[in-house]
Residue, then its C-alpha position, 0 to 999 in steps of 0.5 A: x657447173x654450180x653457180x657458186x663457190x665457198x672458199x675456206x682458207x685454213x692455217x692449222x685449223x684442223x681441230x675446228x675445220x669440221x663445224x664449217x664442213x658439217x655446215x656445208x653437209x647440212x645445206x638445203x641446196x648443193x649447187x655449190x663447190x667448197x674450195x679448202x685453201x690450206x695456207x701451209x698447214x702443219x697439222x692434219x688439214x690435208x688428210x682431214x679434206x681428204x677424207x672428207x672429199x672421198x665421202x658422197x657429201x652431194x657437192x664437190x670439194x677441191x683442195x689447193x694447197x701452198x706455202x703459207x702466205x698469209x690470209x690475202x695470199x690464201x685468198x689470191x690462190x682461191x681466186x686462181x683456182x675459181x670456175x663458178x659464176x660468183x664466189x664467197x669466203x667462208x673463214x675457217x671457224x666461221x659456218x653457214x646457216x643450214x639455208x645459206x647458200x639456197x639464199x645466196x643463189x635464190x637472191x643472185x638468180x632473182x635479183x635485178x642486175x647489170x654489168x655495172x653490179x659486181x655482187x652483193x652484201x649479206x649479213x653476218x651473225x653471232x651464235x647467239x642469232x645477233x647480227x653483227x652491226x646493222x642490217x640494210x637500209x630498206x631503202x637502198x638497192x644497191x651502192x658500193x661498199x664505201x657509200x653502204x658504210x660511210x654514207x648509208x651508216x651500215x655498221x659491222x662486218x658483212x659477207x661479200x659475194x663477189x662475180x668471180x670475173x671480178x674477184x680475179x682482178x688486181x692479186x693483193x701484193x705479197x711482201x716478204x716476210x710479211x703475212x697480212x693485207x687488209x682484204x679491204x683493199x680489194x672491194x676498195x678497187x671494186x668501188x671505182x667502177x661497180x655497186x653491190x647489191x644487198x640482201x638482208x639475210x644471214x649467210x654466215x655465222x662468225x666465231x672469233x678465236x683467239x687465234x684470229x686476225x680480228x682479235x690480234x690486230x694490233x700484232x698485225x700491226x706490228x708484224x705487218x707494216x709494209x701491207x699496212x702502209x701499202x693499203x692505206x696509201x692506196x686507200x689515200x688515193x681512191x677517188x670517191x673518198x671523202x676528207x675525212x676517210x682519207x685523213x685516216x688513213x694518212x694517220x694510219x699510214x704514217x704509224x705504219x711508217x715509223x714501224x718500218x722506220x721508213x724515212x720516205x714516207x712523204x715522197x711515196x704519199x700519194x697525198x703529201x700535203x694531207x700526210x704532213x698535216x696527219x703526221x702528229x696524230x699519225x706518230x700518237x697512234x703509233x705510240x697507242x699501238x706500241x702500248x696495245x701491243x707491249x699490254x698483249x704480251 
């Protein structure tokens, strides 16, 4: 049985796909599965990993298919479908370093570690080489995703490798007619009861199309307020959170409201007093999103 699983969800990305499975081929260690989540693709994707699965590549290849749900319903298929002891998500036009998963397993089997650790973090990087954000404080082992970032000032995207025991935990909610939920919102939940290690290495190297999630996120916005306004009323609500990031999402969460034209947006609060006094700013950011957005088209 391998250790580790890389999964990939794909919507359409057969002319790209390639780059992330060359990278796989090129790895220097093979103890791992490549699970290709296709999210209801309407090009080649299925005949593409067909292909490819009927090659002696050196490890597996499994593909699962579903009606398209949306990158956090591609993620809860993959988790369903995980056997390995930890797991991480390669996107579809993202790539490994040819050394990425011998790092991932030497770093897992070596590290010092307990029931209460859930995974670690690692970098991500450019195509240049430049790490996106900041690297690891050296002087901290291991803390949860939250304090990495608003205590220890960690900065930029960075690759979860998660125990797969975990990642099975709390499926992200699906909402009709919708196709986004912030990821987030699952290492959120993870916070309450778990800490992450770090390794700072690179694991994987990002490339943000213009078809992306990242790049169109004020459309997300617009498109996807019930997702929205579910993560940040979930984010209101955690109870290791500090003032100030819960205040933001009370903003956030009121924008995504008057996008739903919501009128019980303060009875489904789970902080009423801190989204009454984040309704202003609240009601700006929404007039900033529709601006953003109008500017996009």
């Amino acid at each position: 049985m391998p250790l580790l699983t890389v999964f990939t969800p794909a919507y359409n990305r057969a002319y790209i796909l390639h780059r992330c499975y060359e990278s796989m081929k090129r790895q220097t260690c093979k103890d791992f599965v490549w699970l290709v989540v296709d999210d209801g693709s309407t090009d080649n994707t299925r005949d593409l990993v067909r292909g490819w699965q009927s090659t002696n590549n050196g490890f597996v290849i499994r593909y699962v298919y579903q009606e398209n749900q949306g990158m956090h319903g591609a993620h809860n298929l993959a988790y369903e479908n995980i056997d390995t002891e930890i797991n991480t998500c390669i996107d579809s036009d993202d790539y490994m370093p040819d050394d990425a998963v011998e790092k991932i397993i030497g770093f897992w089997q070596s590290c010092d570690r307990d029931e209460t650790i859930a995974g670690f973090l690692a970098l991500d990087a450019y195509e240049n080489g430049k790490i996106i954000g900041t690297r690891f404080p050296e002087n901290i082992k291991s803390a949860t995703s939250y304090d990495y970032y608003y205590k220890f000032g960690v900065k930029g995207d960075k690759k979860f490798i998660l125990r797969s025991a975990l990642t099975g935990r709390n499926p992200y909610p699906l909402f009709e007619g919708e196709k986004y939920v912030n990821l987030a919102t699952k290492y959120s939940l993870l916070d309450i009861d778990f800490k992450l290690l770090n390794m700072n290495e690179v694991v994987c190297i990002v490339n943000y199309l213009p078809d992306g999630s990242t790049l169109n996120m004020f459309k997300q916005y617009i498109n996807n307020p019930k997702g929205f306004a579910y993560s940040r009323r979930l984010c209101m609500s955690l109870p290791y959170a500090g003032f100030g990031f819960r205040f933001r999402q009370a903003v956030h969460y009121i924008s995504s409201c008057i996008i739903l034209k919501d009128k019980r947006w303060l009875g489904t609060s789970p902080c009423k007093v801190l989204t009454l006094t984040a309704a202003p700013a609240g009601f700006l950011l929404w007039l900033f999103i529709m601006m953003k957005n109008r500017n996009k088209q």
